[in-house]
C-alpha positions, 0 to 999 in steps of 0.5 A, spaced: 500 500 500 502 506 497 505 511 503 503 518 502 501 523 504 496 528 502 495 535 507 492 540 502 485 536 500 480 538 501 473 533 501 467 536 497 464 530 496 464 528 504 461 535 505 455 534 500 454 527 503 451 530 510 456 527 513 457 529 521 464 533 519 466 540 522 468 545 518 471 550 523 474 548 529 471 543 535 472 543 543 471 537 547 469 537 553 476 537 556 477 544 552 482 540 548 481 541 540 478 535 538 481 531 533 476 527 528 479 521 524 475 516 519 478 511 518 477 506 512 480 499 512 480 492 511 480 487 517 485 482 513 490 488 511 496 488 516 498 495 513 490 497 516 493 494 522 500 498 522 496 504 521 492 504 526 498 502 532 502 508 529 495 513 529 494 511 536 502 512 539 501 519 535 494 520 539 499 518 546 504 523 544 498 528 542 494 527 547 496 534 552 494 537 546 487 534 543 482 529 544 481 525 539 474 520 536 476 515 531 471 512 527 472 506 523 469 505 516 468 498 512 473 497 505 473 489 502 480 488 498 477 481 496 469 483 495 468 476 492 472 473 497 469 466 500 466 466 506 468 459 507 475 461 507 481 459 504 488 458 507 492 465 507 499 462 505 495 459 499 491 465 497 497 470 496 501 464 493 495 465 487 494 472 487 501 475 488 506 469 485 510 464 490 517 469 490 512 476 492 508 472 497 514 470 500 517 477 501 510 481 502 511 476 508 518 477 510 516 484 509 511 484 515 514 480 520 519 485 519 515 490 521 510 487 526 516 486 531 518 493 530 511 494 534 512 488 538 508 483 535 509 476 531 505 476 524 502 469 524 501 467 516 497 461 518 490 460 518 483 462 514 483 469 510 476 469 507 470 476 505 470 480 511 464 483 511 461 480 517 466 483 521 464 489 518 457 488 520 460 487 527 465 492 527 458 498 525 454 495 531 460 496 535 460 504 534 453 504 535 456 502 543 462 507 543 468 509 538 471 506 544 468 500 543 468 499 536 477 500 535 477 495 541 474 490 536 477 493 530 484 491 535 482 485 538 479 482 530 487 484 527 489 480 534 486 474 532 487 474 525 494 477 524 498 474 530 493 468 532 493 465 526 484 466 527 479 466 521 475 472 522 470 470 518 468 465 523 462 465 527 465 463 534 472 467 533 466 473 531 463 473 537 468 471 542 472 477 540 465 481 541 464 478 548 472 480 550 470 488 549 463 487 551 459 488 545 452 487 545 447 484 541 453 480 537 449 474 536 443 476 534 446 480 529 450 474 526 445 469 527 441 473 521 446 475 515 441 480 512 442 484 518 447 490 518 448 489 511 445 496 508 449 499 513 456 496 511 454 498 504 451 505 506 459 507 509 462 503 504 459 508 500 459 514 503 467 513 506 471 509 501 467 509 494 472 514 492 478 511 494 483 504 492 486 503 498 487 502 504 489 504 510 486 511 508 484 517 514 480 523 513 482 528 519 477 533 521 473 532 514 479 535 511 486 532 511 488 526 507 493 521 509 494 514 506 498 508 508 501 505 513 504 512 516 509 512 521 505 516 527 511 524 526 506 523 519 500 523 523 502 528 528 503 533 522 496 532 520 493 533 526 497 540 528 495 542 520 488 540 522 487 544 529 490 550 526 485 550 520 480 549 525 483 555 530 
């Protein structure tokens, strides 16, 4: 996934959607200047994983400064993917040849244990799109709530060899961050799917990839980008809004 970084654009197609964006600057209630992120991402993409601990270690070293929302929007990489799964090693041997699979992997083990954690390439990958369903009815709970989750499925899918597209693994991932209202939702596979693709149309039609951010409805950044980039933005973003 390309890493760039675009702080001038402005986002006139997020402003005429309607969407709950500040067009000049936000106090929270702490009298700190909020920051707005919204994220789209896949749950099976490991750069969409590496963004987000970085945007959250540049939040940490932010946070005297601002307060922040994270929002986190639906992307499919693989729309068509199977929702019985397919084994990971398997499927990027097809989609990206024996010799490129193998380095992307190398590629990512070298990267997670720059952030403390091991790339686990074992297991299912498969359609996402019950865990965005799970993910949209966690942010009706809490922004909070809903990134635990998003942490807690890349977790389980990048470092613990879990197909996330499994039922069970869904919800013990939903009970771990005290969602409610999982099991009804998975139990019928019709729910929650208009959401999915409202966000989906609303937040990520006009883009190709991702990690992709939106801060303060204005500034874009796309990529795994270290956590300065980030910290950039959000000094850019604040003194738009002053």
């Amino acid at each position: 996934m390309p890493s760039r970084l675009i702080l001038s654009l402005r986002i006139p197609s997020l402003a005429k959607s309607g969407a709950p964006r500040c067009a000049r600057f936000m106090a929270s209630d702490t009298g700190k200047k909020l920051i707005q992120i919204d994220v789209s991402s896949d749950t099976v993409c490991p750069w969409c994983f590496v963004g987000k601990k970085n945007l959250e270690r540049a939040m940490e070293q932010s946070k005297d400064k601002f307060d922040f929302e994270v929002r986190w929007h639906p992307f499919f990489l693989e729309p068509d993917a199977p929702k019985e799964g397919i084994r990971k090693s398997d499927f990027y041997k097809m989609k990206f040849g024996p010799v490129q699979s193998e380095r992307a992997a190398s590629r990512m083990t070298e990267i997670f244990r720059g952030l403390g954690l091991e790339y686990d390439m074992s297991g299912l990958t498969g359609n996402t799109m019950d865990s965005h369903r799970l993910i949209q009815l966690a942010g009706h709970q809490g922004y909070d709530k809903q990134s635990a989750l998003v942490e807690e499925l890349a977790l389980n899918y990048f470092c613990q060899g879990k197909y996330i597209g499994d039922k069970q693994i869904l919800l013990d991932a939903a009970r771990k961050v005290g969602i409610e209202g999982a099991e009804e939702l998975l139990e019928d596979p019709s729910q929650g799917v208009d959401e999915v693709k409202e966000e989906l149309n609303k937040y990520s039609s006009t883009i190709s990839g991702v990690p992709h951010y939106v801060i303060n409805g204005k500034y874009q950044l796309s990529g795994g980008q270290p956590p300065n980039i980030f910290m950039r933005a959000f000094e850019m973003a604040a003194k738009d809004g002053a």
